[in-house]
Backbone bond lengths (Angstrom), bond angles and torsions (degrees), N, CA, C in turn:
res aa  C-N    CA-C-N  psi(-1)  N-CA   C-N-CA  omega(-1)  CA-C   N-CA-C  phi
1 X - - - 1.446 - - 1.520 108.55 -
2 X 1.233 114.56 127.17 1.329 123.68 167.31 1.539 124.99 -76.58
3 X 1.511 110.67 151.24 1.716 110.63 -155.37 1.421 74.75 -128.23
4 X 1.721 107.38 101.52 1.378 115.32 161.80 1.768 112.32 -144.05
5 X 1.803 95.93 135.53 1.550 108.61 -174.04 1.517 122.74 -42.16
6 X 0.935 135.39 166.43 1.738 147.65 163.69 1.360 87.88 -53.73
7 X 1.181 140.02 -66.34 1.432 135.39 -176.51 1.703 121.78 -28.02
8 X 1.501 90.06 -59.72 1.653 101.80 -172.73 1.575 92.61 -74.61
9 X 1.543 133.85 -15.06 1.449 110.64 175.23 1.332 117.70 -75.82
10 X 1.427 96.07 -47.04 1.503 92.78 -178.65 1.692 120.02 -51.16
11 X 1.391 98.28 -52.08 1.904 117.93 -177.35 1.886 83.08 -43.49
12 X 1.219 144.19 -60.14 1.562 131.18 -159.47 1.617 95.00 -82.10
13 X 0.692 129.01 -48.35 1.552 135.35 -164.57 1.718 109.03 -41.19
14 X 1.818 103.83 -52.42 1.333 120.59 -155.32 1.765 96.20 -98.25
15 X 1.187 127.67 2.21 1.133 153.57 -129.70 1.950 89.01 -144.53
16 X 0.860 113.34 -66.28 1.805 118.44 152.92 1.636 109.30 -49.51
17 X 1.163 119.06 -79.66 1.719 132.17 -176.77 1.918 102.88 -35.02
18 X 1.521 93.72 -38.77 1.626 96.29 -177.62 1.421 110.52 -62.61
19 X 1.846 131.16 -48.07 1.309 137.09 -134.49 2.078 77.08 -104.54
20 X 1.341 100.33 -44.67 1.765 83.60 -165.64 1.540 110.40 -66.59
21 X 1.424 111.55 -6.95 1.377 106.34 -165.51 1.782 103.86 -91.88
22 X 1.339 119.03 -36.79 1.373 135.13 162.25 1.543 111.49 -43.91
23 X 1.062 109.87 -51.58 1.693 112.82 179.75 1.144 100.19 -58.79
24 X 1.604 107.34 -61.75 1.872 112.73 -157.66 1.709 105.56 -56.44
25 X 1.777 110.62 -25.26 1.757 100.30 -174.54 1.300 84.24 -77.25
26 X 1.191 156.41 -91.33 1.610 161.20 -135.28 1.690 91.35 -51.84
27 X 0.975 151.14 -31.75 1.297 149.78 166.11 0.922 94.50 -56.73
28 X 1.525 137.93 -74.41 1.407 136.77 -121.07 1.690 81.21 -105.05
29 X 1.177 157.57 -23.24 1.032 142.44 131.28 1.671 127.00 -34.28
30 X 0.996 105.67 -56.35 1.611 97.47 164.99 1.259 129.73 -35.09
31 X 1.650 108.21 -57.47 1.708 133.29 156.57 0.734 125.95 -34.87
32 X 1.701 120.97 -36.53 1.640 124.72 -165.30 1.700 85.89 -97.57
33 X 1.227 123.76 -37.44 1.922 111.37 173.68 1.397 107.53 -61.77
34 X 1.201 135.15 -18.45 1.392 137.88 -129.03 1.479 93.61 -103.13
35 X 1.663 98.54 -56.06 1.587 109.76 175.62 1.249 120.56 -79.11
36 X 1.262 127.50 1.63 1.622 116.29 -169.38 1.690 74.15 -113.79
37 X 0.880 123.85 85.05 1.329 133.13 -179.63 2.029 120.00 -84.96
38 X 1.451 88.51 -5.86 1.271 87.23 177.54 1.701 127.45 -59.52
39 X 1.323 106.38 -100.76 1.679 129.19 175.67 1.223 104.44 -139.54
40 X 1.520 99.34 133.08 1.517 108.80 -172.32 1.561 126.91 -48.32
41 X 1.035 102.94 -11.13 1.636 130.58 -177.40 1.489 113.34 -75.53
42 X 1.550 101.74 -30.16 1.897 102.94 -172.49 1.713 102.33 -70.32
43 X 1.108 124.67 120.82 1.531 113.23 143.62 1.279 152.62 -29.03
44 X 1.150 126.51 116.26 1.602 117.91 172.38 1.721 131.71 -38.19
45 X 1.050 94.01 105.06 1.650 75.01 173.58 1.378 117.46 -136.32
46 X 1.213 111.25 159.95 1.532 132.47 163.87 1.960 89.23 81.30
47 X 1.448 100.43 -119.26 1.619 103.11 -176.38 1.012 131.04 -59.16
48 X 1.544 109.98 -37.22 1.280 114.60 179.91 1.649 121.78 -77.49
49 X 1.287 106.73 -15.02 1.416 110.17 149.52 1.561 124.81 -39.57
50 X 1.293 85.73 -86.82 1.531 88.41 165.55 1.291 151.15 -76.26
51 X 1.240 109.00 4.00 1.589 116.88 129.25 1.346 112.17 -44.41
52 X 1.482 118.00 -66.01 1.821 111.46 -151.26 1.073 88.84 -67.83
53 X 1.314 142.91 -30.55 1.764 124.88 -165.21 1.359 119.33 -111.60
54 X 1.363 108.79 16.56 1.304 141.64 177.45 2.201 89.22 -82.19
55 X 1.417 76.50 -65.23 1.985 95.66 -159.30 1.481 116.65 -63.29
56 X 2.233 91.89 -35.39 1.656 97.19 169.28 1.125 114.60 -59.63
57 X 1.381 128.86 -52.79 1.644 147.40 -164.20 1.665 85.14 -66.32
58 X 1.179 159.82 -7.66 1.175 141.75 -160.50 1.641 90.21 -110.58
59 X 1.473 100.48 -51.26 2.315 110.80 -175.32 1.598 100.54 -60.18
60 X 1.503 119.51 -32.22 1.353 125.59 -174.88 1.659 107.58 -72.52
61 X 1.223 118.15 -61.46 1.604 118.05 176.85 1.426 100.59 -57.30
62 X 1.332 137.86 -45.99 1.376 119.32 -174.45 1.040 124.17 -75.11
63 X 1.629 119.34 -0.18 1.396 107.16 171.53 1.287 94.46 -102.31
64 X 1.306 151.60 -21.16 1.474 152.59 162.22 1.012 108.15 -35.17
65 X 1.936 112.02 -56.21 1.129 116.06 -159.90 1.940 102.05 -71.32
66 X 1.170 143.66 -4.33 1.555 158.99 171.22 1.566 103.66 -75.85
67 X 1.227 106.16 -58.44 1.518 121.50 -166.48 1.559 111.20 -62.87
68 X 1.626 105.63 -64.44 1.486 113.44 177.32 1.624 107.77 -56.58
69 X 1.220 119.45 -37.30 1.579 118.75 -174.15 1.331 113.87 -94.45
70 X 1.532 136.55 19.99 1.444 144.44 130.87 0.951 103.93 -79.09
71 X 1.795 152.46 -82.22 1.218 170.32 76.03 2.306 76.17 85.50
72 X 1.288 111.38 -88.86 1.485 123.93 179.29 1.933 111.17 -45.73
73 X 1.572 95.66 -24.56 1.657 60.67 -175.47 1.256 110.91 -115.16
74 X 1.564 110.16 -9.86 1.870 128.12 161.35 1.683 94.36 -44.67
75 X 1.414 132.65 -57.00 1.404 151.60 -131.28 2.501 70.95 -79.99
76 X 1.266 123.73 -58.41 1.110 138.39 -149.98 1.552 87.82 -115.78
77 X 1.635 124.28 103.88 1.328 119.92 -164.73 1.999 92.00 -98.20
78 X 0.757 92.31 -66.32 1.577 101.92 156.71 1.293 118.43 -30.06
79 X 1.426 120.56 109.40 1.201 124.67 -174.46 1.606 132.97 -86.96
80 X 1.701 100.22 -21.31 1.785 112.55 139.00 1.410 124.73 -28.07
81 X 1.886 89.25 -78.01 1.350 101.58 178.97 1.529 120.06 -30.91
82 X 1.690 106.20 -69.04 1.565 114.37 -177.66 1.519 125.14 -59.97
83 X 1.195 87.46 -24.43 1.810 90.33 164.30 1.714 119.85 -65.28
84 X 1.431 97.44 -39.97 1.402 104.37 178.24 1.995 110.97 -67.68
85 X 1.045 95.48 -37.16 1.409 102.32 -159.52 1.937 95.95 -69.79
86 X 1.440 90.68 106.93 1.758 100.06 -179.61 1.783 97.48 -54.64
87 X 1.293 117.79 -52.67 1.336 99.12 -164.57 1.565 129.87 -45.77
88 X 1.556 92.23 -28.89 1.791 100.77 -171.72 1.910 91.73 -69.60
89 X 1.306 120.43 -49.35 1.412 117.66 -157.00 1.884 96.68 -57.27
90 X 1.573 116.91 -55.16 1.316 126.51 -163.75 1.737 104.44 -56.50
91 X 1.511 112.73 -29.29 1.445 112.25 173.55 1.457 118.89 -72.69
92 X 1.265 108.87 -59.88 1.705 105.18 157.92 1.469 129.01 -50.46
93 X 1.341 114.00 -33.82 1.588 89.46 -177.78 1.621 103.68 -101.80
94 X 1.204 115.77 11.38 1.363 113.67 165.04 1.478 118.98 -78.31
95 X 1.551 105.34 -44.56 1.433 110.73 170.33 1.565 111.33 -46.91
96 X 1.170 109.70 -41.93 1.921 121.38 -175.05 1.391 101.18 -47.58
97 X 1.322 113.84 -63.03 1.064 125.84 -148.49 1.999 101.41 -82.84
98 X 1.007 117.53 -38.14 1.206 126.90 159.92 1.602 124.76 -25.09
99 X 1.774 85.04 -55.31 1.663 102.70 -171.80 1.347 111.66 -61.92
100 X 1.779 104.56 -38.69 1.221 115.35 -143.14 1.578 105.70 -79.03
101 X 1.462 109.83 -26.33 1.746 138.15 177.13 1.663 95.93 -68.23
102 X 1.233 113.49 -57.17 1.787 120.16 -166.15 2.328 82.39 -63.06
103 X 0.828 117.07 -49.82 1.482 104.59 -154.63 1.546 93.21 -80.61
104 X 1.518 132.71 -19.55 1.371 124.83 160.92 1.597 111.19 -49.80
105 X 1.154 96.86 -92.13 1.776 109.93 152.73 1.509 119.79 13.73
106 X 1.217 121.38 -63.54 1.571 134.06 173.51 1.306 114.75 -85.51
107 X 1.039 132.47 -26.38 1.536 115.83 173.21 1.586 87.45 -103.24
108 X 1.154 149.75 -12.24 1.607 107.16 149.30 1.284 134.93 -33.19
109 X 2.073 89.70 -50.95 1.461 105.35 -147.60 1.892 82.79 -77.10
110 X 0.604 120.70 -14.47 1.568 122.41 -168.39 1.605 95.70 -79.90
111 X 0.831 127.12 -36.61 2.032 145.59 177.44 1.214 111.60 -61.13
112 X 1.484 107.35 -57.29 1.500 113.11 177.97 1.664 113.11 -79.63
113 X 1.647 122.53 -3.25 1.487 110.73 -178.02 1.463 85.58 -102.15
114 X 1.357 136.77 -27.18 1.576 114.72 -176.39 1.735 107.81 -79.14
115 X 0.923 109.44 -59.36 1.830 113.39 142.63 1.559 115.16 10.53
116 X 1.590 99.71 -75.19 1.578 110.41 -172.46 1.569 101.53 -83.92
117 X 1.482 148.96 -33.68 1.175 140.24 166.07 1.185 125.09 -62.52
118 X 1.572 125.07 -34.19 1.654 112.06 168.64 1.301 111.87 -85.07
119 X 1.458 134.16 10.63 1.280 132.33 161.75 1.385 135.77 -96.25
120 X 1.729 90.54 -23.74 2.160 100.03 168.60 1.452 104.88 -99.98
């Protein structure tokens, strides 16, 4: 058994929440092509809209959330330092948490359009 801090759990934990949440938008993108099954030409509408921009806005913050937090810790070369520096932590785990709401978000909206098709 390994003897590791609340720190190092969380750092793997949110670090997990990040990779399952990336998959689950590229899934739930698949889904949203999957069901608009028509011709590539038809428009999104209603749920499945917002699913796809639910799931994009989720692939978009997580690569932000990469970008801004190189960008944050280049800025803090010292890795003390950046640890200390609340702003860098509140930007990264905001992005997390961001994603994790945007990838809720889309498989609702994905819930409520299968929802509304086996019922009309």
């Amino acid at each position: 058994m390994t003897n590791t801090t609340g720190e190092e759990q969380f750092k793997d934990y949110t670090a997990k929440a990040g990779d399952v949440s990336r998959n689950l938008s590229l899934a739930g993108l698949a889904l949203v092509w999957f069901f608009n099954n028509e011709t590539l030409a038809t428009p999104l509408t209603g749920s499945l809209k917002c699913a796809f921009f639910a799931f994009a806005l989720s692939l978009a913050t997580d690569f932000m959330q990469y970008f801004v937090g190189s960008l944050l810790w280049l800025k803090n070369i010292n890795e003390q330092e950046a640890i200390k520096c609340k702003k860098t932590l509140f930007a990264i785990y905001g992005f997390i948490a961001f994603k994790l709401i945007f990838t809720l978000v889309g498989f609702s909206s994905l819930l409520l359009y299968l929802i509304s098709k086996c019922y009309l």
